[in-house]
C-alpha positions as CSV (number, residue, x, y, z in Angstrom):
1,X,-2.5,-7.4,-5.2
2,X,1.0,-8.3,-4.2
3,X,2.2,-11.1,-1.8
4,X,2.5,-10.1,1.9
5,X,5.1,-10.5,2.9
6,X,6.6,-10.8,7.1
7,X,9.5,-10.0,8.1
8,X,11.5,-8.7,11.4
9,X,11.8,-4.7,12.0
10,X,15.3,-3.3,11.0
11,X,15.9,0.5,11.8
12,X,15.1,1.9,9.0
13,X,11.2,0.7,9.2
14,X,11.3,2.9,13.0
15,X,9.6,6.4,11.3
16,X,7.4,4.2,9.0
17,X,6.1,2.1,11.9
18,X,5.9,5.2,14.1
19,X,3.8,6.6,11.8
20,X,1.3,3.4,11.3
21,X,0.8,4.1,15.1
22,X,0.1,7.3,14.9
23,X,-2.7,6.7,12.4
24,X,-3.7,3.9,14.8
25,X,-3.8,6.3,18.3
26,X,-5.8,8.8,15.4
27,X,-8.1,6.3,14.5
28,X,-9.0,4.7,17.7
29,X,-9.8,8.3,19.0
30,X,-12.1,8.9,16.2
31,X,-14.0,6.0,16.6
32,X,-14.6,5.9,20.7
33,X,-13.1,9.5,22.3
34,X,-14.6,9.1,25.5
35,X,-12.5,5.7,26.1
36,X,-9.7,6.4,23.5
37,X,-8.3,10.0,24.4
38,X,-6.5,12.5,22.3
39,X,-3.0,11.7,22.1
40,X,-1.9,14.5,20.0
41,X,-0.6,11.8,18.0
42,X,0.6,14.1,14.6
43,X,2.7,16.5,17.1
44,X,6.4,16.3,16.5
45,X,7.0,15.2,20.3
46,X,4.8,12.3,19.8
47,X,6.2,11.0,16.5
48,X,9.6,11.1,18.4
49,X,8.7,9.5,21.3
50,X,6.9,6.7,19.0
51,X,9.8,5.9,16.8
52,X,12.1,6.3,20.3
53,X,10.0,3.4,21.9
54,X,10.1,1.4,18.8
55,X,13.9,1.6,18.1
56,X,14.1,0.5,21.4
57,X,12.3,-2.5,21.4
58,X,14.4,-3.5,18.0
59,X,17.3,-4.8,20.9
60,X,14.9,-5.8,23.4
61,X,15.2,-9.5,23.7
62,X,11.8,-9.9,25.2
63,X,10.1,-8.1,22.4
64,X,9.2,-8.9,18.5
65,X,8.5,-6.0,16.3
66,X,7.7,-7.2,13.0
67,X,6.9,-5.4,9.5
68,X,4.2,-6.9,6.7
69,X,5.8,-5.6,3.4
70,X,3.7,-6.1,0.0
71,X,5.5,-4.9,-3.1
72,X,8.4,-4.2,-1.4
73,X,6.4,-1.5,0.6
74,X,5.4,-1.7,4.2
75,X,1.7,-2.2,4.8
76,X,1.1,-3.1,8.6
77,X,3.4,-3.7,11.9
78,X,2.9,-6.2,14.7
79,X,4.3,-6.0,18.3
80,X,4.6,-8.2,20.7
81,X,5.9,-8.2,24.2
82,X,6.8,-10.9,26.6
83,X,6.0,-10.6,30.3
84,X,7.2,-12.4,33.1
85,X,4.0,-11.8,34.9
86,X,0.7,-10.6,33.6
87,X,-0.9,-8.9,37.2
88,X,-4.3,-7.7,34.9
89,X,-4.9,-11.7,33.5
90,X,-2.8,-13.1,36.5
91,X,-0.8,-14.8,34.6
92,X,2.6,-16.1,35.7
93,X,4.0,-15.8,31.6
94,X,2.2,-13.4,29.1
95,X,2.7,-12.1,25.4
């Protein structure tokens, strides 16, 4: 197996880190649907709206999108977000 490899999203990972999600939304669905619902996640409008949100967040100075690459390929995503409050955790800060 190749070295993994991190490294921070460029625009051109967007419709490949779209897609991971996609597979993700899919997956978690198939496991639990009563608590994960059916996000029609394959349909064309939800693949744009993916790679729409995650473009975004590629300028967003209070977000890191980063991709795991091994053998020059991508193989997983991460995403983090800061907050400046966290009203679930109540928390004054929050990633």
């Amino acid at each position: 197996m190749s070295a993994v490899s991190v490294r921070r999203a460029t625009p051109a990972d967007v419709p490949t880190i779209a897609a991971f999600a996609g597979e993700l939304y899919t997956l978690h669905h198939a496991w639990d649907p009563v608590r994960f619902w059916d996000l029609g996640a394959a349909s064309d409008a939800r693949r744009a709206g993916r790679e729409r949100f995650f473009a975004s967040l590629l300028s967003d100075t209070t977000a890191v999108l980063l991709v795991a690459e091994a053998g020059g390929a991508p193989v997983g995503y991460a995403f983090a977000g800061f907050e400046s409050h966290d009203y679930e955790n109540l928390l004054e800060e929050a990633i």
